[in-house]
C-alpha positions as CSV (number, residue, x, y, z in Angstrom):
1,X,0.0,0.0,0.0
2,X,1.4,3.2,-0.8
3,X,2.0,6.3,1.8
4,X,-1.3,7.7,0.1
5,X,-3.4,5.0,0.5
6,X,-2.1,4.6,3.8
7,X,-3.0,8.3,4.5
8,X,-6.7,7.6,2.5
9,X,-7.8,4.1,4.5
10,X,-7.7,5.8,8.3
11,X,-9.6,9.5,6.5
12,X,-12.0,6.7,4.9
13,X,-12.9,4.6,8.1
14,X,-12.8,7.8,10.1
15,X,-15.4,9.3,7.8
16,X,-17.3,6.0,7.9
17,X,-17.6,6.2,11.9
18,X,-18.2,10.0,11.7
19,X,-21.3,9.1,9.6
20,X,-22.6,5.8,11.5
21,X,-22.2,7.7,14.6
22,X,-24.7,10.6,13.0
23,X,-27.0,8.6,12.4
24,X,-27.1,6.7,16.1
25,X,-27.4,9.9,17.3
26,X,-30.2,10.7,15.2
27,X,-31.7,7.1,15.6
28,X,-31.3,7.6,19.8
29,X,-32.8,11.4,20.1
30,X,-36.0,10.1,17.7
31,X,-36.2,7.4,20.1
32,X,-36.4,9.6,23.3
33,X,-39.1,12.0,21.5
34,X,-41.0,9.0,20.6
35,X,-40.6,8.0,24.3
36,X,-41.9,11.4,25.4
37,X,-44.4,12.1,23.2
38,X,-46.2,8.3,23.9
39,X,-46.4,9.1,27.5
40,X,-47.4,12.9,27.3
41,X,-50.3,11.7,24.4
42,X,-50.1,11.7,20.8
43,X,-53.6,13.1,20.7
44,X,-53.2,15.9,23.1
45,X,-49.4,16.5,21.7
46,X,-51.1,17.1,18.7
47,X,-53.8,19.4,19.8
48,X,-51.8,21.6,21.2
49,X,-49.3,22.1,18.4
50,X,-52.4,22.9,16.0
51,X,-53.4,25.2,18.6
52,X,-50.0,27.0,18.3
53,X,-49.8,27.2,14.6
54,X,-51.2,30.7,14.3
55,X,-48.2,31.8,16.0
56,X,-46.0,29.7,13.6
57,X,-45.2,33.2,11.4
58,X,-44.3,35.1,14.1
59,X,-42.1,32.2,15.7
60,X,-40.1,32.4,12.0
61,X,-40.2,36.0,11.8
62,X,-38.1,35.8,15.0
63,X,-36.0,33.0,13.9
64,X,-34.8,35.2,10.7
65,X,-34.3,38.0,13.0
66,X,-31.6,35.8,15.4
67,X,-30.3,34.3,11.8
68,X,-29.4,38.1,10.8
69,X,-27.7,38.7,13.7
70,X,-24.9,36.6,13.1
71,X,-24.4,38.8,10.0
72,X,-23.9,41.7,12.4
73,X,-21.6,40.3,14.6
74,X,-19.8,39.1,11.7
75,X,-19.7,43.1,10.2
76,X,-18.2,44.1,13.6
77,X,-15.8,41.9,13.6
78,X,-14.5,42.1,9.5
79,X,-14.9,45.7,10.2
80,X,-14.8,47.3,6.6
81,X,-13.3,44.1,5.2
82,X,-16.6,42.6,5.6
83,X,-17.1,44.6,1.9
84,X,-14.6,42.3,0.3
85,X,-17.1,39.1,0.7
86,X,-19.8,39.1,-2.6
87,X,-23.3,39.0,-1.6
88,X,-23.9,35.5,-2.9
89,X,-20.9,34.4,-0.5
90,X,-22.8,36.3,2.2
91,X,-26.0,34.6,1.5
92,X,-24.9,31.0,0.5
93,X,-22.3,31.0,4.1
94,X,-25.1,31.9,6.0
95,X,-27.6,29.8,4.7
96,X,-25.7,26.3,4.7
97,X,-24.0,27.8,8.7
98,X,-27.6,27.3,9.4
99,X,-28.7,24.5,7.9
100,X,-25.5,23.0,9.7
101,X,-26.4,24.0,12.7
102,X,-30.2,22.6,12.8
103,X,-29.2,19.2,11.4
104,X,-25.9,17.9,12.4
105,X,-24.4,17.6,15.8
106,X,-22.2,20.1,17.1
107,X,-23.5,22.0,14.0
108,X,-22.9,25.6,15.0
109,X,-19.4,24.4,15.3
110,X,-19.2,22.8,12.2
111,X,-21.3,25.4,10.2
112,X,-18.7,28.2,11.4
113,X,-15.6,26.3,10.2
114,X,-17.5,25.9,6.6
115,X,-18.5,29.9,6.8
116,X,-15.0,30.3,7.6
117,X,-13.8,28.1,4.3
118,X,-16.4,30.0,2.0
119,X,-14.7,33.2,3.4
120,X,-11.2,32.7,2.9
121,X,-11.0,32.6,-0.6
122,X,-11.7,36.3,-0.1
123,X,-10.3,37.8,3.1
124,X,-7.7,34.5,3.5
125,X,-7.6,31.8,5.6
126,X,-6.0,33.3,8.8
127,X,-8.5,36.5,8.9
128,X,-11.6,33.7,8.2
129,X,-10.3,31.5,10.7
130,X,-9.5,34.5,13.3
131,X,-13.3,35.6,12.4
132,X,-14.8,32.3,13.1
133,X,-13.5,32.0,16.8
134,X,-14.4,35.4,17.6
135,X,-17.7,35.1,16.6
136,X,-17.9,31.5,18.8
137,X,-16.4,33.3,21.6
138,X,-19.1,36.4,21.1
139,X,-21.9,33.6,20.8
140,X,-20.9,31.8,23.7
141,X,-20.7,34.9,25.5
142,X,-24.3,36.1,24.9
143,X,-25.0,32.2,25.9
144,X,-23.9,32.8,29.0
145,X,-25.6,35.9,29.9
146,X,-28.3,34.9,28.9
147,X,-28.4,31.6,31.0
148,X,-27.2,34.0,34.3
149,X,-30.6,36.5,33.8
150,X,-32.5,33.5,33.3
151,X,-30.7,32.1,36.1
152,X,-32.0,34.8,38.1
153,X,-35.2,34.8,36.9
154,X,-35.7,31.1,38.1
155,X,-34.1,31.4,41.4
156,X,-36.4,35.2,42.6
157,X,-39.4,32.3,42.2
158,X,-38.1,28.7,43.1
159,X,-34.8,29.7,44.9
160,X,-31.4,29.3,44.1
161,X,-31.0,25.6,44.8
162,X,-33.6,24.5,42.8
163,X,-32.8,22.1,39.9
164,X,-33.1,24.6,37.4
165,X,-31.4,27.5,38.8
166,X,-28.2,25.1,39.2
167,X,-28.2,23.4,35.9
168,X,-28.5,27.4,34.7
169,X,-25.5,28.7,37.0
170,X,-23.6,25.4,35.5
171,X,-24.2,26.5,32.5
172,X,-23.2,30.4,32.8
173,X,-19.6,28.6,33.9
174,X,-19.0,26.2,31.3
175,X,-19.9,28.8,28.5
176,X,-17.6,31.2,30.3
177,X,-15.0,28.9,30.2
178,X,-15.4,27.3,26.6
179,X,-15.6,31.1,25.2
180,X,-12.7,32.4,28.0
181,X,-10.5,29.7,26.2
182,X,-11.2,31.2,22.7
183,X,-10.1,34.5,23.7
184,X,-7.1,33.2,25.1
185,X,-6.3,31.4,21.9
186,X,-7.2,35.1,20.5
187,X,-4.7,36.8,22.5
188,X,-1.7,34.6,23.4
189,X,-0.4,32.0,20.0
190,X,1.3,29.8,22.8
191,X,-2.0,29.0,24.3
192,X,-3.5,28.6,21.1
193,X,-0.3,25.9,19.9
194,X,-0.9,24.0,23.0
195,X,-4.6,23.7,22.8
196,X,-4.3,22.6,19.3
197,X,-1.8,20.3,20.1
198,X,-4.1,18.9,22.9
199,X,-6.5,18.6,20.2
200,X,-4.9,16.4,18.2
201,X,-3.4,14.4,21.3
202,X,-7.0,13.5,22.4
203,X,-8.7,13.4,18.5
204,X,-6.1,10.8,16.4
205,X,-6.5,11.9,12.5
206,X,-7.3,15.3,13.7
207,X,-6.1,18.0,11.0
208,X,-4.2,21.0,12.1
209,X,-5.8,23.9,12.8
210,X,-6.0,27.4,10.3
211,X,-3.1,29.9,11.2
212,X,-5.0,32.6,12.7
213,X,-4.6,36.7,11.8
214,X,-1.6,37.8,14.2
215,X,-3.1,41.8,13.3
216,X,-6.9,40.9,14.9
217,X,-6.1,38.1,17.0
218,X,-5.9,40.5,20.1
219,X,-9.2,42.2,19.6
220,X,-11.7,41.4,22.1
221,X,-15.3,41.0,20.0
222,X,-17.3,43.3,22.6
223,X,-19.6,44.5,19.6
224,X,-20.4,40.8,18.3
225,X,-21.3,39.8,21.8
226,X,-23.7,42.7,22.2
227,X,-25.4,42.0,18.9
228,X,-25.4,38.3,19.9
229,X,-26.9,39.1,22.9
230,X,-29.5,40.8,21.3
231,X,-29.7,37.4,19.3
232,X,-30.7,35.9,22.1
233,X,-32.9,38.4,24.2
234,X,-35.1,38.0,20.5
235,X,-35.1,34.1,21.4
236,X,-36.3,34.8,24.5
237,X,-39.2,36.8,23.4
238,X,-39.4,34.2,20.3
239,X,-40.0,31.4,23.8
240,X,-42.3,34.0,25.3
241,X,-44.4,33.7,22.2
242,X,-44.3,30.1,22.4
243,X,-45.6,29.5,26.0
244,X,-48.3,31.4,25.0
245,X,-49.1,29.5,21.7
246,X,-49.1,26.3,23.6
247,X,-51.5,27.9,26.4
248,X,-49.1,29.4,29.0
249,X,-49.0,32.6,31.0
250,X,-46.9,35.2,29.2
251,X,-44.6,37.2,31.4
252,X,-41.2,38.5,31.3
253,X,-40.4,36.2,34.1
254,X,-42.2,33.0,32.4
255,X,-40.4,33.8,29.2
256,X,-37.1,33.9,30.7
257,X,-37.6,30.6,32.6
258,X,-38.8,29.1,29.3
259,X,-36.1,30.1,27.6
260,X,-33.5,29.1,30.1
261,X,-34.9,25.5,29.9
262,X,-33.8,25.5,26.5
263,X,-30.3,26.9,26.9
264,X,-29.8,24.2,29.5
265,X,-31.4,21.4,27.1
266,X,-29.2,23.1,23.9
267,X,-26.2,22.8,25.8
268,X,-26.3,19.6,27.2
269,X,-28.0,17.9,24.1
270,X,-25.5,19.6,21.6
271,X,-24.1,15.9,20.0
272,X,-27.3,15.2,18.9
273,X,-28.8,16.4,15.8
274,X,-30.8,19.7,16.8
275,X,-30.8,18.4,19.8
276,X,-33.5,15.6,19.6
277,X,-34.7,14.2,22.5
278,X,-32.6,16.0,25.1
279,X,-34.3,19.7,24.9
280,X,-37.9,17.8,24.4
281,X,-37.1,16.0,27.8
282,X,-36.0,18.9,29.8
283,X,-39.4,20.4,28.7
284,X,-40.9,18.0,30.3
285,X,-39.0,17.7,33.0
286,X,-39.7,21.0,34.4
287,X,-43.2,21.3,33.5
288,X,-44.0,22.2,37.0
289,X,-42.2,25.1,36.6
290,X,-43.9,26.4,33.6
291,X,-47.1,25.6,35.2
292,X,-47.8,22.3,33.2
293,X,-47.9,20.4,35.8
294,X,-51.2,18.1,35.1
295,X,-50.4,18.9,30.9
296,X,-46.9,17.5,30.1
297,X,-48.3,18.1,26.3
298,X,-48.3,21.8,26.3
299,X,-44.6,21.5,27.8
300,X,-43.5,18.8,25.6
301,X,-44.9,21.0,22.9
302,X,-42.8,23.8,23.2
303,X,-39.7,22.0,22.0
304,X,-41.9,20.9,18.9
305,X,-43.0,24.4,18.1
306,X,-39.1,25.4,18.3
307,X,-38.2,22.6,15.8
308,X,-40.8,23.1,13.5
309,X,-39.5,26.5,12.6
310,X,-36.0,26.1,12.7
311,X,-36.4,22.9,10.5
312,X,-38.5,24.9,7.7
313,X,-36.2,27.8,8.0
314,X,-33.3,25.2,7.5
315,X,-35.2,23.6,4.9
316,X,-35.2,27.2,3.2
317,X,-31.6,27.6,3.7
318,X,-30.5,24.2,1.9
319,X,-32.9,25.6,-1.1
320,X,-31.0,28.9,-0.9
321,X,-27.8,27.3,-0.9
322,X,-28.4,25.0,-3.7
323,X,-30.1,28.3,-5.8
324,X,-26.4,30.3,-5.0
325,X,-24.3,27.9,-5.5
326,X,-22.9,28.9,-8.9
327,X,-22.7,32.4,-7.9
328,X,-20.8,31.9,-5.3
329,X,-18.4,29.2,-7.2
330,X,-18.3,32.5,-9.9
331,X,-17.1,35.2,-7.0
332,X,-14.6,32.6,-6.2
333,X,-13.1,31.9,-9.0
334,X,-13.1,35.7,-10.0
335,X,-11.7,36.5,-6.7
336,X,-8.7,34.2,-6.9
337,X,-7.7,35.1,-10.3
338,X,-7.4,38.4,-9.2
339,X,-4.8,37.3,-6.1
340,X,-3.2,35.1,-9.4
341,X,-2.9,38.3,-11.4
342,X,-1.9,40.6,-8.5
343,X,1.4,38.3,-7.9
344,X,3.0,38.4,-11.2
């Protein structure tokens, strides 16, 4: 066998695994909802969610509005080399970093390293690379704000040692130490060489990571995080909405508490495909909390109404991609001949 086949069998089998072990995950977290839904009432599960579809444009509307965020954080963060990315490239990243996110596991993840790739064939690989991990770090951020108000929120009505109200305050830390790690890769390239090569000590037949942009490395994303942040408050209201649709009290208080089950259910449930199963079963779980106590349906339900609308926006998204595809192959192509004809 030659040194390239040797190289080709471990990618091959590795890629084989990679997709077996997508679609246990998906297999397991249908599973659980099937679980869930059985013992809540397929009948009543139902009900409800046709009671809520009035509220299914509204729910989207808001789902658009957290999708356009990320386009502002990303503007703060190219600052005016945010121009040098075609529209179609603009469109197409954001549509497949979506799409990536709703369906695969760990998709935000994976849909920023392919924004990142779509990018760099216009602003280079170490500025797309150094853009990607500032906007994780400003995302995480605004995760983690957002988990401490609604931490608050749940501990001014069922205390701070109740179950929710801990898993929250867990989850404030871990996202303060996932994106406090990204800054520091940011801001000190010995950090970020020993991380990587920690990486790739744990994960055999992982590749090395992109060089990152030693001119923005040490800029702190404060403007990403705030329009994250905004991201999320509009998720919050968008959770609001849905407590209502599904026949709950709407308050500020209520909404936040809705919304921090699902941050709790997100993170925790991130290596499955849009989180299937885990975020359903937290709903249910604190159903008592959102006043569902005797109706595990309408609570059940929420996590339905969620993945309704992010699966037809993502369902939207592939279409978009698909429809820009050539456009964006065209920018490419233009763009690199021009850094061909620039070096001679």
């Amino acid at each position: 066998m030659t040194p390239a086949a040797d190289v080709a069998a471990p990618e091959g089998r590795g890629s084989k695994r990679r997709i077996f072990a997508r679609v246990l995950a998906a297999v397991v977290g249908l599973a659980l909802v099937a679980y869930l839904v059985r013992g809540a009432g397929p009948d009543r599960v139902a009900a409800v969610l046709w009671q809520a579809g009035r509220w299914l444009p509204l729910i989207l509307a808001l789902e658009v509005f957290q999708l356009g965020t990320d386009f502002f954080a990303l503007r703060s963060i190219l600052g005016e080399r945010w121009r040098h990315i075609p529209a179609a490239t603009w469109v197409r990243s954001s549509a497949i970093a979506y799409a990536m996110m709703t369906l695969l596991p760990a998709g935000r993840a994976a849909g920023e390293v392919t924004r990142a790739t779509l990018f760099s064939k216009f602003i280079g690989t170490p500025r797309a690379a150094t853009t990607s991990t500032c906007l994780q770090a400003a995302y995480l951020s605004a995760n983690g704000v957002l988990s401490l108000v609604a931490c608050l929120a749940v501990a001014s009505r069922f205390g701070l040692r109740s179950p929710l109200a801990m898993l929250l305050a867990g989850n404030v830390v871990f996202q303060a130490i996932i994106a406090g790690s990204l800054l520091a890769i940011l801001r000190a390239a010995r950090i970020g060489r020993w991380l990587d090569r920690m990486r790739r000590r744990f994960v055999p037949g992982a590749k090395d990571s992109p060089p990152l942009d030693p001119e923005e490395r040490r800029r702190i994303p404060w403007r990403a995080a705030l329009v994250c942040s905004m991201g999320r408050a509009a998720q919050t209201v968008q959770y609001g909405i849905i407590l209502h649709a599904v026949g709950g009290v709407l308050t500020v208080r209520n909404a936040l508490i809705t919304h921090g089950i699902h941050l709790v259910g997100a993170t925790l449930g991130d290596m499955l495909p849009n989180q299937l199963g885990v975020t359903d079963g937290f709903f249910r779980a604190f159903a008592d909390d959102l006043g569902f106590a005797d109706e595990p349906a309408r609570a059940l339900s929420i996590a339905f109404v969620v993945r309704i609308a992010q699966l037809s926006l993502a369902a939207t998204c592939v279409v978009v991609a698909s429809l820009t595809r050539h456009a964006a192959a065209r920018d490419g192509a233009a763009s690199a001949s021009m850094r061909a004809d620039a070096h001679l």
